[in-house]
N, C-alpha and C positions, 0 to 999 in steps of 0.2 A: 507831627508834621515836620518835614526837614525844614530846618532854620532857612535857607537859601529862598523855600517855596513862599514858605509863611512872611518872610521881607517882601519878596513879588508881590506877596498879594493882598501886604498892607498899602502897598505903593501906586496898587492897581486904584482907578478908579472906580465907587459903587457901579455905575452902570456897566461898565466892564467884567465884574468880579459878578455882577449879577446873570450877564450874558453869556459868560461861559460856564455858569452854575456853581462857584466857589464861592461858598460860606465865610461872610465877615461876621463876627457877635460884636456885641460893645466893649466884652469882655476882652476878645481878642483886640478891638481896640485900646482901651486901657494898657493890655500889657506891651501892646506897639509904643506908645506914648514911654511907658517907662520905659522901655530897650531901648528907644532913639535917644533920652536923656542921659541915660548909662553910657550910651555910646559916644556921644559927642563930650560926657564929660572927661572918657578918658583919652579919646583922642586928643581932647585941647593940651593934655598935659603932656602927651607924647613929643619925643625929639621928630625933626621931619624924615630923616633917614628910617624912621622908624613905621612913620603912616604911611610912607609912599613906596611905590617899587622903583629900584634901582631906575629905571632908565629916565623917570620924572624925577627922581631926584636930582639925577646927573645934569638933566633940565635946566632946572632951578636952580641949580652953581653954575651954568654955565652963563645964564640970565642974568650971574649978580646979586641974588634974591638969597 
């Protein structure tokens, strides 16, 4: 399953993901749980020019932040 579908459709809600007929397992939850910790672990270490796209970043210097 492409990565993009499979985030949607951990982020979907069950009665939602049920209603349009797309299969959650606990499995696939599990490995959602790990990706989101993976992810947010290496985001936290990331510069911001680096998480964000240029125009939020520009943003965020222009805010001071």
């Amino acid at each position: 399953m492409n990565l993009l579908i499979w985030v949607n459709t951990a982020l979907l809600p069950e009665q939602i993901r049920s209603r349009i007929g797309w299969e959650w397992t606990k499995k696939d939850q599990i490995k959602f749980v790990i990706f989101s910790h993976t992810v947010r672990s290496i985001f936290s270490v990331l510069p911001r020019k680096v998480r964000m796209v240029a125009f939020a970043d520009r943003a965020f210097k222009r805010a001071g932040r």
